[in-house]
C-alpha atoms as one frame of an Amber mdcrd trajectory, in Angstrom:
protein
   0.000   0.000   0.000   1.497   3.086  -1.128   1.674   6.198   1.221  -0.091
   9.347   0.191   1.541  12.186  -1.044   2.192  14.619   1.197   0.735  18.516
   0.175   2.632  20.768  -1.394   5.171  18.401  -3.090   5.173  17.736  -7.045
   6.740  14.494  -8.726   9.248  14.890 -10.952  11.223  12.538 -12.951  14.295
  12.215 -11.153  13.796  14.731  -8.236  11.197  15.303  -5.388  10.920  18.909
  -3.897   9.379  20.117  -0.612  10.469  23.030   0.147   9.418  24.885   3.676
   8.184  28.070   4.404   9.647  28.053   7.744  13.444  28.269   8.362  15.719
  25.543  10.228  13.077  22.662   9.505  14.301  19.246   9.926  14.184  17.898
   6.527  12.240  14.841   7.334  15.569  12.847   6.594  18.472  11.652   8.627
  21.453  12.123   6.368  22.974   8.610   7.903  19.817   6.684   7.445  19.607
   8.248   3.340  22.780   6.784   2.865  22.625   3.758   4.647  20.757   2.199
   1.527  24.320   2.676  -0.212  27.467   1.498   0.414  29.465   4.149   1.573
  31.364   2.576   4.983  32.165   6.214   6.395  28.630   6.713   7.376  27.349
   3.418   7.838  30.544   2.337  10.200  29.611   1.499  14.332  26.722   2.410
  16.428  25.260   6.303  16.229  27.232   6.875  13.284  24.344   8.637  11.789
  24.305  12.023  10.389  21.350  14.424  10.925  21.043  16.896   8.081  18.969
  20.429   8.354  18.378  23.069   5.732  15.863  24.821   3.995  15.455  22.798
   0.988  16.574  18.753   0.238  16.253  17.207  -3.300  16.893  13.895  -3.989
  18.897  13.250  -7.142  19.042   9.251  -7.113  22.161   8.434  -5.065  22.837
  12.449  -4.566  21.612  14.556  -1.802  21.673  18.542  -2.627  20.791  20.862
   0.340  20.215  24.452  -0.029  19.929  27.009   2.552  21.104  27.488   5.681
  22.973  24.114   5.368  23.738  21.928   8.903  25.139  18.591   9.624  25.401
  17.121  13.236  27.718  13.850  13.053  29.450  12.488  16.134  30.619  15.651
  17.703  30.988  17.546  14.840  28.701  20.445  13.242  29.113  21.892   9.573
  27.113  25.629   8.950  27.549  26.229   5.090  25.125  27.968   2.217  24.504
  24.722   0.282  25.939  20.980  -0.212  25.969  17.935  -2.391  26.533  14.779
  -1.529  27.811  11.888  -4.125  27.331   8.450  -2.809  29.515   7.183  -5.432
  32.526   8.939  -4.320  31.764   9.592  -0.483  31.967  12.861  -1.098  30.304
  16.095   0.117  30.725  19.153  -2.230  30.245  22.373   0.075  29.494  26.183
  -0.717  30.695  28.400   1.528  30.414  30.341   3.562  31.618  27.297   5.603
  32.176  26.918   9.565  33.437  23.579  10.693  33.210  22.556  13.723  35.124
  19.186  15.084  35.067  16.817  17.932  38.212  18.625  19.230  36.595  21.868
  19.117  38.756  22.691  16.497  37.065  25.725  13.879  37.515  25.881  10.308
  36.389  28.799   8.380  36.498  28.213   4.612  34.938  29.427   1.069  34.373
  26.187  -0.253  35.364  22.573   0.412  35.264  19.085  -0.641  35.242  17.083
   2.580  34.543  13.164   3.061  31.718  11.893   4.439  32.352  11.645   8.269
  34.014  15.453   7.772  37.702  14.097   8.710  38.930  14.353   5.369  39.140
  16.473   2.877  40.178  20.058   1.199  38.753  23.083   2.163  39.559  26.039
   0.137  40.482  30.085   0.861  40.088  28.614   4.597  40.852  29.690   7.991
  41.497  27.595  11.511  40.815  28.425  14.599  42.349  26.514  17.779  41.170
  27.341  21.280  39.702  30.963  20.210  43.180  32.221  19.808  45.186  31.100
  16.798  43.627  31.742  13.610  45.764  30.369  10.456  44.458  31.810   7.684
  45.474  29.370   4.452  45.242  28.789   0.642  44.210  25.636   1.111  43.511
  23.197   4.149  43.850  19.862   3.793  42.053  17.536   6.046  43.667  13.883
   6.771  41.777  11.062   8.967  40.534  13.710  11.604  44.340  14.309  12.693
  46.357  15.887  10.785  45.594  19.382   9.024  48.425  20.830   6.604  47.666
  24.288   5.820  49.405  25.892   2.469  50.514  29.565   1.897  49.843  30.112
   5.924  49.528  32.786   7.825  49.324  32.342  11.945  48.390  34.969  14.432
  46.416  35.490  17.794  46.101  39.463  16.678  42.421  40.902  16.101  42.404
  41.802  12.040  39.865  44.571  11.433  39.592  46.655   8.343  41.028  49.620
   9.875  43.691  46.762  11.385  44.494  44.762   8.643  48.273  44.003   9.534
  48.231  42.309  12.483  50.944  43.224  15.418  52.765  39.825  14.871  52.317
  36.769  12.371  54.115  33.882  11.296  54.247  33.035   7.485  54.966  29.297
   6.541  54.916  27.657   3.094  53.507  24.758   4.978  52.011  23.962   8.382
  50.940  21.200   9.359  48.476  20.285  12.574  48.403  17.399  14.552  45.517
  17.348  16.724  46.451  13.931  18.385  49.861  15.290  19.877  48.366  19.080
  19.810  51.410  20.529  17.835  52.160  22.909  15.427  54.972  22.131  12.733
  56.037  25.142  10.445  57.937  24.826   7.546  59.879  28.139   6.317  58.408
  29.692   8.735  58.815  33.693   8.996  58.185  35.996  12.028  57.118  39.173
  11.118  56.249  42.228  13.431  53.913  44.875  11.814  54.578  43.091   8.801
  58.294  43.910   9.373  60.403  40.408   8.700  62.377  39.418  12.113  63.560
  36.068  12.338  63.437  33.063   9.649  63.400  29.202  10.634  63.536  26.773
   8.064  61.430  24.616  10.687  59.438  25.339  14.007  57.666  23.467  16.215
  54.979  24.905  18.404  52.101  23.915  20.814  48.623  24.541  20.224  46.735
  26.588  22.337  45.001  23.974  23.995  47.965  22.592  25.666  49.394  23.456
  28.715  52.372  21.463  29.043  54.539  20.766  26.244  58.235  20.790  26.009
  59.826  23.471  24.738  61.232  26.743  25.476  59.202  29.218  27.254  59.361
  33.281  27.305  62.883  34.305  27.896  63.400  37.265  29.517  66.175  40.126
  29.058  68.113  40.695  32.383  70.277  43.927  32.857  72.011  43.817  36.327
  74.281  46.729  37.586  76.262  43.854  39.255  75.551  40.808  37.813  75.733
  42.115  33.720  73.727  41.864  31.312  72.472  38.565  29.820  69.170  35.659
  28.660  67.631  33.836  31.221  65.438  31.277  28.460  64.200  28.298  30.554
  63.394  24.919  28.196  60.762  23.063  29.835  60.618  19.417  29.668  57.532
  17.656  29.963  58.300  13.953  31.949  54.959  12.537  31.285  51.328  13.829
  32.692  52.653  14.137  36.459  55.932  15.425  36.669  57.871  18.221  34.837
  61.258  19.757  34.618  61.821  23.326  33.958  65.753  24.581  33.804  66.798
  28.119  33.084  70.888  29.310  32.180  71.780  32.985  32.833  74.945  33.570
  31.535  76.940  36.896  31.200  80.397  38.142  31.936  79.868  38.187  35.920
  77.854  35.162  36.336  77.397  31.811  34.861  73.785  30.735  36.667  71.331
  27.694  36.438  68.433  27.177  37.026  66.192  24.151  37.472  62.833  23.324
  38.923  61.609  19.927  39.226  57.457  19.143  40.063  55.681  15.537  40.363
  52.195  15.023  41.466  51.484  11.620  43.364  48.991   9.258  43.905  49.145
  10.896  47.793  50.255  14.455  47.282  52.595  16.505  45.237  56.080  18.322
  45.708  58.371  20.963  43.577  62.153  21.430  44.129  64.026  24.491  42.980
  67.914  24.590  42.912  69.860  27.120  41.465  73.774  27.157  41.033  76.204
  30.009  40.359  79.784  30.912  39.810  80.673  34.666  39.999  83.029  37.116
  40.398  81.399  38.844  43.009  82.368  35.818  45.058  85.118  34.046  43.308
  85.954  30.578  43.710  82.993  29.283  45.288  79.994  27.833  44.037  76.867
  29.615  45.012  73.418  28.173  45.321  70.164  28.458  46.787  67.910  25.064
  47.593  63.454  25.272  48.050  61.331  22.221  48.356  57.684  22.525  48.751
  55.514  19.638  49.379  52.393  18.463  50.747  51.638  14.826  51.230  47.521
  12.915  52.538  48.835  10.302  55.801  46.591   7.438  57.059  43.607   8.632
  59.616  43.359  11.974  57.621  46.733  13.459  58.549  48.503  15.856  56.268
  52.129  15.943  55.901  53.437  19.576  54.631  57.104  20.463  54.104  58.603
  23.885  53.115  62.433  23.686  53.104  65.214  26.642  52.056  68.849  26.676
  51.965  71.088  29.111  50.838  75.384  28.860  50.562  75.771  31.724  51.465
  74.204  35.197  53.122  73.836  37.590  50.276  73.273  35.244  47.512  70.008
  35.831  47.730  69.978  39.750  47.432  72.921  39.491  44.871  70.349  37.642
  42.490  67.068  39.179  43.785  65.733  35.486  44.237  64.293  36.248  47.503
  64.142  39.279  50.409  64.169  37.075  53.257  66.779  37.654  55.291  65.724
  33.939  57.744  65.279  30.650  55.892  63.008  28.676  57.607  62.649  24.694
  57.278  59.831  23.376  58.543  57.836  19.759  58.769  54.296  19.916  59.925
  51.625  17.344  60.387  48.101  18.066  61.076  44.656  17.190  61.184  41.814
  19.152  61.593  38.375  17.643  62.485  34.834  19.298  63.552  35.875  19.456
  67.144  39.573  18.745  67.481  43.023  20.211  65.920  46.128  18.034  66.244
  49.634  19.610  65.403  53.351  19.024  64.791  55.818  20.642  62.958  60.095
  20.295  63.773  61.716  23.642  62.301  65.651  24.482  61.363  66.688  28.218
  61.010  69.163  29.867  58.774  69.628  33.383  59.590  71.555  35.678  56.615
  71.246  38.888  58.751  74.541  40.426  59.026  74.609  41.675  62.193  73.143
  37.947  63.353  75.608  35.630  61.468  78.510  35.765  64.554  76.465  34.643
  66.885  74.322  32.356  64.796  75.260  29.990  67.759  73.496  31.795  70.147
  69.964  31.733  68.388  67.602  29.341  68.226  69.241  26.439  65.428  66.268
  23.971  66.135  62.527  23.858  67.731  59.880  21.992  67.657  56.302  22.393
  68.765  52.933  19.637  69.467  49.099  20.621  70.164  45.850  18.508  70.455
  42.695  20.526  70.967  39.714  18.679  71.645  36.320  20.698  72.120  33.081
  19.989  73.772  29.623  21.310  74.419  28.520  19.830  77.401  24.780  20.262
  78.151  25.541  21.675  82.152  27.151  24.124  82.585  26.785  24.730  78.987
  29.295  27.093  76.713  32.404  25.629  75.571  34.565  23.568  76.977  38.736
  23.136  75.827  41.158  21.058  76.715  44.987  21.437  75.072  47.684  19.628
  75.465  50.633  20.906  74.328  54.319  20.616  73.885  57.369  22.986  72.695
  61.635  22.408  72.580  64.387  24.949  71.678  67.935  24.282  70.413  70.914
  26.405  70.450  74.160  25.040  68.702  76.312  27.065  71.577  77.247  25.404
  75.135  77.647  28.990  76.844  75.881  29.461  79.918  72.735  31.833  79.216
  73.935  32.612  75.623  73.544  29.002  74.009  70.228  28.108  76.590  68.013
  24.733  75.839  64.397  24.833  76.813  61.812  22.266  76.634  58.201  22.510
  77.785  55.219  20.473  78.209  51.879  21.157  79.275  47.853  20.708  79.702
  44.860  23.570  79.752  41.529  23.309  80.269  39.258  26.784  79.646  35.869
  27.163  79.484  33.506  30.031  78.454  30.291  30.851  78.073  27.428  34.100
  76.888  23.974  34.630  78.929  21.539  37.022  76.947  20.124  38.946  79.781
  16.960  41.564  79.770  17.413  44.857  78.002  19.725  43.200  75.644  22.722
  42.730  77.808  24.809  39.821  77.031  26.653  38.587  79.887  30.089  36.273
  79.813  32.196  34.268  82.117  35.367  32.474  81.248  37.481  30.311  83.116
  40.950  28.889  82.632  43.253  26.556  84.144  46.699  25.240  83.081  50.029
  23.143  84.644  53.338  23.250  82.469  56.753  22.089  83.152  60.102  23.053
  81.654  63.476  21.052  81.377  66.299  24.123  81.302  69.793  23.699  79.892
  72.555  26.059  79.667  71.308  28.965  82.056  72.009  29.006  85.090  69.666
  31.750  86.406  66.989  28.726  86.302  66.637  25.655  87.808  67.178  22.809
  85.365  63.708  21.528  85.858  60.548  23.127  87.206  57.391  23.527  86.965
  53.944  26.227  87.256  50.472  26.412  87.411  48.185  29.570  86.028  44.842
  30.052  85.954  42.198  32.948  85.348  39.126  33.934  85.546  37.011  36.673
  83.139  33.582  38.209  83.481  31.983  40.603  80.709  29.221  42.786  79.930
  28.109  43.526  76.311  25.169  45.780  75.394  25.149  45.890  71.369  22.698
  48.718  70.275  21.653  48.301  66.449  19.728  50.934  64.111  18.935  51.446
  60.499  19.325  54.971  58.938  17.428  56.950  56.026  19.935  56.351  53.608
  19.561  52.551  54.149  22.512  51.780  56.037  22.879  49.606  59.669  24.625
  50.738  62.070  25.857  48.568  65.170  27.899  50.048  68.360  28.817  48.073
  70.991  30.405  48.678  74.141  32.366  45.987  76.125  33.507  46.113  79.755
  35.216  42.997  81.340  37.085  42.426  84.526  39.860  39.647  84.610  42.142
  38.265  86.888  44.883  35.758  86.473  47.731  34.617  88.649  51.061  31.900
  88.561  52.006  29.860  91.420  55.668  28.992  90.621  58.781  30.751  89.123
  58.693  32.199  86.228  60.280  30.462  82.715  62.862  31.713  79.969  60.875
  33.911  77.255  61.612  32.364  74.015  58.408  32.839  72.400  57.151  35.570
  73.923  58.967  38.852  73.289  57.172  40.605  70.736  53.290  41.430  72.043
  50.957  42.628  69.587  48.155  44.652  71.460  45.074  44.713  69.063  41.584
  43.784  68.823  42.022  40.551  68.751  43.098  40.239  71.777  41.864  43.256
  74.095  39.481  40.861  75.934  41.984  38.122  76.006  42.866  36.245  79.290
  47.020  36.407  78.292  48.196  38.214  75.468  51.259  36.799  75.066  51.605
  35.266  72.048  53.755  31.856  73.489  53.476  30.151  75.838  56.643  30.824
  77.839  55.034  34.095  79.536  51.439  34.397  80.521  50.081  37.858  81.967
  49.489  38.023  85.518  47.405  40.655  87.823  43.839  42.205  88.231  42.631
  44.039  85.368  39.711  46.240  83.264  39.323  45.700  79.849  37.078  48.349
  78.440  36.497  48.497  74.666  33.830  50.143  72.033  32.893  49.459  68.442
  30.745  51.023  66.114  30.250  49.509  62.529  28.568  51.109  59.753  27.025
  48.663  56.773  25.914  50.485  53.933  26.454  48.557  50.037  27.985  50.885
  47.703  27.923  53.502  50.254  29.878  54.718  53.024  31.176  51.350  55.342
  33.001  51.487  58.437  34.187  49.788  61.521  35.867  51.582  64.266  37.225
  50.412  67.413  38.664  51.666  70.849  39.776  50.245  73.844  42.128  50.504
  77.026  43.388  48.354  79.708  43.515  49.233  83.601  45.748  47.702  86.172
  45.170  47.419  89.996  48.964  46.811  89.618  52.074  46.933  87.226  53.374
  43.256  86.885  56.463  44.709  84.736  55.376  42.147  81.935  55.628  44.303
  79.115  57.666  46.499  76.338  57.515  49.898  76.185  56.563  49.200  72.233
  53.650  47.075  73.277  51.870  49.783  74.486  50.808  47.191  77.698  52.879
  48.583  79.900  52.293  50.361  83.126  49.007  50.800  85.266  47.140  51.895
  82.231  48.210  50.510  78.834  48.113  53.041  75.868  44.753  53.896  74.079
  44.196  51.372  70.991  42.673  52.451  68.161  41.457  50.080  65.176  39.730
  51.013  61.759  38.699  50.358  58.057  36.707  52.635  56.301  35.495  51.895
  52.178  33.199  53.372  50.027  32.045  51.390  47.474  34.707  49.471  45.688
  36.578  52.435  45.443  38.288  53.607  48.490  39.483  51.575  51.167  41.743
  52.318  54.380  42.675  50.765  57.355  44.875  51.266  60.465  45.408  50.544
  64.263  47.236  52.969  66.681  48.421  52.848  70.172  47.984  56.206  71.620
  49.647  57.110  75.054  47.925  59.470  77.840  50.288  61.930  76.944  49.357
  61.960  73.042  52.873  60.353  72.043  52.840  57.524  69.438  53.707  54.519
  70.328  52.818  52.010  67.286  50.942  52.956  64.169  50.209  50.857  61.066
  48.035  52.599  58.068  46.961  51.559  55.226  45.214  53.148  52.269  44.244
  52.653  48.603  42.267  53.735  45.342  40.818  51.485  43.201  39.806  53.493
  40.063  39.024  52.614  35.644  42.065  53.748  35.144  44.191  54.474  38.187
  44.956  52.081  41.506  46.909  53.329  44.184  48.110  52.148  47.502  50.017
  53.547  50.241  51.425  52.357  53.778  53.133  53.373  56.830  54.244  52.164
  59.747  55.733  53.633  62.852  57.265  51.554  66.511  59.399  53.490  68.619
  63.101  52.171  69.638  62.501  48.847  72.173  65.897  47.341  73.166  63.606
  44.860  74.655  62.592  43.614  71.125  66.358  44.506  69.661  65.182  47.283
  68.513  67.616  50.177  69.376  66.423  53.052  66.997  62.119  53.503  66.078
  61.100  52.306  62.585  59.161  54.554  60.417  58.858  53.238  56.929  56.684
  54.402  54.061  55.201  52.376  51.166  53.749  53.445  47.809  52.370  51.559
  44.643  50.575  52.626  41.791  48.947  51.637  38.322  47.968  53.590  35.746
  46.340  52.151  33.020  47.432  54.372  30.131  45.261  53.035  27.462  43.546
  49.928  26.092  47.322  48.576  25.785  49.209  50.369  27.434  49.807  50.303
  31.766  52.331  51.943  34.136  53.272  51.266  37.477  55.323  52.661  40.202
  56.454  51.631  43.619  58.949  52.544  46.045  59.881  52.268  49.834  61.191
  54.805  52.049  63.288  54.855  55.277  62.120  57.908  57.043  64.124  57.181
  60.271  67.435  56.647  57.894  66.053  59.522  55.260  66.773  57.412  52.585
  64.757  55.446  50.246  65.300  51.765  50.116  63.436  50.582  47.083  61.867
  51.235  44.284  60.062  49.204  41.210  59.271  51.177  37.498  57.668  49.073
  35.443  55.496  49.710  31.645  53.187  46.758  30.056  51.762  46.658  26.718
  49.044  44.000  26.775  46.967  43.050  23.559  44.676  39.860  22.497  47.864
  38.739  20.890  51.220  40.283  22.504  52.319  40.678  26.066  55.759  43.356
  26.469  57.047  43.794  29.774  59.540  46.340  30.724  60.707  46.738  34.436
  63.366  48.693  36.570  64.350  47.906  39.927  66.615  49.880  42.290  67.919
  48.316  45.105  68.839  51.435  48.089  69.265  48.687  50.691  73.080  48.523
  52.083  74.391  46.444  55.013  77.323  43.621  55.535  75.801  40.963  53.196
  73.068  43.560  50.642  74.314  46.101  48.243  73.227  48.406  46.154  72.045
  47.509  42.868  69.872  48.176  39.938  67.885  45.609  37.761  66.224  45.921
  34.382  64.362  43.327  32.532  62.333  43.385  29.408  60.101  40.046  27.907
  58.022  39.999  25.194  55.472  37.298  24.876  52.989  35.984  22.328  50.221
  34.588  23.051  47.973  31.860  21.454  51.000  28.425  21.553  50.505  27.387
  24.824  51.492  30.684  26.786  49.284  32.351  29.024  46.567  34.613  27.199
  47.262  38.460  27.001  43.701  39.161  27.226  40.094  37.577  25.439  40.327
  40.035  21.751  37.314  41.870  21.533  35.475  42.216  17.894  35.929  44.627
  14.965  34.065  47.679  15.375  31.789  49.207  12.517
């Protein structure tokens, strides 16, 4: 039984028409299941190898397929866009008019005039054509030719990540090839005669040049070298090669060579089934410091242990102390090594770490000896809530050990410490809106003592405190739509020691801020904890207003029934009455920002002041800091700090961007830093130019100035300048 005709469609000889009014109509055929009645294997080959076909118009020419029209094919990942089509089943072929857009499994995009292409789209020519990779590299071609769905060699080429326009129509950089060919397995780029060309100015010439796409991001290769001028190193290359050592681990090593120096550079990663871990090494022979091989050891690494445990390690080593400032690696002037293992759970904290210290401070390296070589430290924290009395209970055991290389008695002294805690604390919400707290605390340490013999060699002490505190937070909501919330905090405390007091190791330096006004011991170790009867007043006010004017200001002071001689003059703790604190940030919007904290005496001196302000505008950011401590001998401190800090940014125009830094010694009158730096940034091109001018002179720094310049291109693996916007007009 025949099926009736549908409306609208007329017989013809060799041809049946149906055209469609409405646009992007399925044609009522599935290009895979036309051709599955012949015997062409591309599109008959597996399961869901079938093609789905769309257009405007379909005729049926015997064996051929012509479609007209807004022309799309859907075929195992892939989609082809082109004006019209026509496919032979003889030949396997499909004849395309352009304009084409070819998209692959890969993501890969073709651009191209017209084309002959097989049926499953992996083969074939396309003509007048273009390629896309990773909406980057464009390679605009003669001719493309497409070869099993992996390789694509490209005639007459012309590669570049740079927006063409009509008002742009020479790109910033290209390379010209007689032949390029793409391999989309291995993700590489092979030129042949290739030409670099900047503004259409020839540069450089390679008979051959291998490249990654932009889809990968490790390949080996070399990567952006940079220019290096040095007022006492010379002027030289550093070009690292990086070598790819399968998908987890990588080596990266970088020469430096001029007429001071001969430097390398090597950096070796590897990610585990457990963790991962990156060592650096660097190695130099100079005349700055002939004779000797220089060098300058990292390791990073952090590692998953049985029962949740982590295992982190950050190690540094240097030969010497001013190789480090010499080569502007690092401004650290104490290398830290350090082992931890933790694990942190709802309720409990458990930690470890052992730690080795290299100091490269001139005035410190004679009596390296004398400072702390080795320490190690241990805490377990376990928290409850128990339902009576309620609050929070913690317990802490903890443990601590200090090492000093010399055997001189108070000079080269050995501590060791070991110790439980148990606190407790709790909040009452009484009527009006007071809020009511009580905290208790109770802890027993011992010490073992070596090498001093102003202690006994082993002994032991017991502290405890108590705390009560009022709150009364007072909330309202303005006209402008902003909340405001002040609250004022008064707490008495009291906290004693039975037993002699131990060597401060850990101790010395007291920060007196917010954080810690209310605190039972503020004392950052646990070597020293603050004794006596006390007042702790304090006041906040906080302002909340989005894109407005935001704020949070505190104050606070601390009175003393008596002086327990505890404290630094810098602390600001000192005395009957400590110095006024005073704690801010102010923003409004997501422009302006500042913040600061002060410690104010009665008399109005300055004690310790730390500000910080910035701009962030279109065009222009700026930032600026300053910090003042008066002299301390107390925390080796014989002369007061006060040290500004400024950096800016200036974005000149779409491409262009300056920036400016520097760092001044206002005690010494004498700057001690400062960074100059331009960027041009495009879609397709990244130039950096920096100078650097070192002020900074002691034993093991000197002066010195540093210029470097890089140019980069983006689009073969490199990081992206920035997404290119389109043409305009």
């Amino acid at each position: 039984m025949q099926r009736p005709r549908p409306r609208n469609c007329q017989s013809r000889s060799r041809s049946r028409r149906c055209p469609r009014p409405a646009r992007r109509v399925l044609a009522a055929l599935a290009l895979g299941a036309a051709l599955a009645l012949t015997p062409a294997p591309a599109v008959t080959q597996g399961a869901g190898g079938l093609a789905s076909l769309v257009a405007d118009q379909v005729l049926l020419e015997g064996r051929a397929i012509l479609a007209r029209g807004n022309v799309e094919i859907f075929y195992r990942g892939a989609r082809l866009s082109a004006a019209s089509l026509r496919y032979d089943s003889a030949t396997g072929r499909l004849e395309i008019a352009g304009p084409i857009r070819l998209t692959d499994e890969n993501g890969t995009v073709f651009l191209a005039d017209a084309a002959e292409l097989s049926a499953d789209l992996r083969e074939g020519v396309l003509e007048s054509a273009r390629l896309v990779l990773d909406q980057q590299l464009q390679i605009a071609a003669a001719e493309i030719n497409r070869v099993g769905g992996r390789y694509t060699q490209m005639t007459r080429a012309v590669a570049s990540s740079c927006r063409v326009c009509a008002d742009k129509p020479v790109p910033l950089w290209e390379i010209r090839a007689r032949r390029v060919v793409h391999d989309q397995e291995r993700r590489q780029l092979y030129f042949y005669g290739a030409q670099l060309r900047f503004a259409d100015v020839p540069v450089f010439y390679l008979p051959r040049l291998r490249l990654p796409d932009p889809g990968v991001r490790r390949a080996t290769g070399f990567l952006v070298p940079r220019l290096r001028f040095n007022s006492q190193l010379g002027t030289g290359a550093r070009i690292p090669f990086f070598l790819r050592l399968g998908d987890h681990a990588d080596l990266t090593f970088a020469p430096f060579v001029t007429n001071v120096t001969s430097t390398f550079e090597t950096r070796y990663r590897q990610v585990l089934r457990f963790g991962d871990f990156e060592v650096d090494a660097t190695v130099s022979r100079d005349t700055l410091l002939p004779g000797t091989s220089r060098w300058y050891l990292t390791a990073r690494g952090d590692f998953d242990l049985p029962l949740d445990f982590g295992l982190s390690l950050d190690l540094a080593r240097a030969s010497d102390p001013a190789y480090l400032s010499d080569y502007g690696w690092s401004r650290q002037d104490r290398l830290q090594n350090i082992a931890e293992i933790s694990r942190v759970r709802r309720d409990q904290y458990i930690h470890g770490d052992l730690i080795n210290w290299q100091t490269l401070r001139a005035s410190e390296i004679p009596i390296a000896d004398q400072l702390p070589f080795a320490q190690s430290d241990f805490l377990f924290e376990q928290r409850w809530h128990p339902g009576w009395p309620g609050g929070e209970v913690v317990l802490r055991l903890s443990g601590d050990a200090l090492v000093r290389e010399s055997a001189l008695d108070m000079l080269g002294r050995d501590l060791a410490r070991s110790g439980a805690a148990l606190s407790w604390r709790r909040d009452w919400i009484l009527p009006a809106g007071l809020v009511a707290s009580a905290e208790a605390a109770l802890a027993a340490d011992g010490f073992v003592i070596g090498d001093d013999s102003r202690y006994a060699t082993v002994q032991s002490r017991t502290t405890g405190g108590l705390a009560l505190g009022l709150v009364l937070p007072m909330a309202r909501g303005t006209a402008s739509g902003a909340s405001e919330v002040l609250e004022p905090v008064v707490q008495l405390a009291w906290s004693a020691q039975r037993g002699p007091d131990a060597p401060n190791d850990d101790s010395v330096m007291v920060e007196f801020d917010p954080s810690n006004l209310f605190a039972l011991s503020r004392f950052p170790g646990q070597d020293a904890v603050e004794r006596g009867l006390r007042a702790n007043i304090g006041l906040t006010w906080s302002r909340i207003q989005p894109g407005g004017l935001s704020f949070t200001l505190a104050g606070g002071k601390v009175l003393r029934q008596a002086d327990p001689g505890q404290f630094s003059a810098a602390s600001g703790l000192d005395g009957l009455s400590s110095d006024w604190l005073l704690a801010g940030q102010v923003s409004w919007g997501e422009r302006l920002f500042a913040q600061g904290r002060a410690l104010i005496a009665d008399d109005f001196s300055l004690t310790r002041a730390e500000t910080l302000i910035g701009w962030q505008g279109e065009r222009l950011q700026l930032s600026a800091g300053q910090t003042w401590l008066i002299a301390d001998p107390l925390e080796s401190r014989p002369n007061p700090l006060n040290e500004w800090n400024f950096s800016s940014r200036y974005q000149i125009s779409d491409g262009w961007a300056a920036r400016f830094g520097a760092r001044y010694d206002a005690f010494a009158g004498q700057p001690t830093r400062a960074d100059l730096g331009i960027e041009f940034r495009t879609e397709c091109l990244s130039v950096d130019l920096s100078l650097t001018r070192n002020y900074a002179s002691s034993g093991s720094v000197t002066p010195s100035t540093d210029l470097g310049f890089s140019v980069e291109l983006a689009g073969f693996g490199t990081s992206r300048a920035r997404r290119a916007s389109g043409c305009s007009g």
